[in-house]
N, C-alpha and C positions, 0 to 999 in steps of 0.2 A: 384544620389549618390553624396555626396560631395566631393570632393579637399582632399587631403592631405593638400597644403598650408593654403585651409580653416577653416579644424578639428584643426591646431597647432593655426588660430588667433583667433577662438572660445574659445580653450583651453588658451590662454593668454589672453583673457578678463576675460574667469571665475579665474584664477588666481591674474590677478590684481585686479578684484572684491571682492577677499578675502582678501585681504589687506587693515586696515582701514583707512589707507588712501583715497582708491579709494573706498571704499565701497555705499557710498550715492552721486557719483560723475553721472551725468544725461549719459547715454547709449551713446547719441553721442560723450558729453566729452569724453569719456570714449576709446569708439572706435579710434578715435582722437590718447588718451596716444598712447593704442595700435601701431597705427602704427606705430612709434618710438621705439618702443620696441623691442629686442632682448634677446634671450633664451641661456644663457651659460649651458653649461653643463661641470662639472667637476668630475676630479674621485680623494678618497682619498689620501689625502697628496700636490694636486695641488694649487697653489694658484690663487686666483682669483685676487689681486693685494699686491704690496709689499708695505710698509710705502715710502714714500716720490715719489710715484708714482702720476704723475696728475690724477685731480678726472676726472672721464666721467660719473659721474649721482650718480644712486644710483640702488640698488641691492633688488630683493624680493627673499626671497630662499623659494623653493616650496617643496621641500624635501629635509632631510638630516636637517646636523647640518654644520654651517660654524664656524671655528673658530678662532675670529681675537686673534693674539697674540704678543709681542715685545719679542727680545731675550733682557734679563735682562744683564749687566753688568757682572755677573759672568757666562754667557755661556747660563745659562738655560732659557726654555721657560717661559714666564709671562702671562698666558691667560689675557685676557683684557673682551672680552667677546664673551658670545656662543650664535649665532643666526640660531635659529630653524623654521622648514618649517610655512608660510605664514608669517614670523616677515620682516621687513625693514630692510636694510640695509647701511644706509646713508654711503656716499664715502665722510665723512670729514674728516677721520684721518686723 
């Protein structure tokens, strides 16, 4: 029987293999990313980083919807953009 530790780097490869970035990236590369990789989990309303935060990479969301947003000058929120489960999420703002 397998690891827990093993089932979660199985389950992050088949994740970043859904990503097309990684998609036709050769299994060793691949396992490679993996190991550098880490799994955030958040719950609604949390943010996973704020504007003028330093970047540390870049982000897959595997479920749910993230949604980056700036507060506009008169108070209110500005969506910027919605990123849905297996989309990229580049940490350049």
């Amino acid at each position: 029987m397998k690891s827990s530790s093993t089932l979660k780097f199985v389950e992050l490869i088949t994740a970043l293999r859904a990503s097309s970035l990684f998609a036709r990236l050769p299994e060793e590369d691949l396992t490679q990313v993996a190991t550098f990789a880490r799994q955030v989990s958040l719950k609604k309303g949390d943010y996973l980083f704020r504007e003028n935060d330093p970047s540390k990479g870049f982000y897959i969301v595997r479920s749910g919807i993230i949604n980056v947003h700036r507060i506009a000058s008169n108070g209110r929120e500005q969506v910027i953009h919605l990123f849905e489960a297996v989309s990229l999420l580049p940490r350049l703002l």
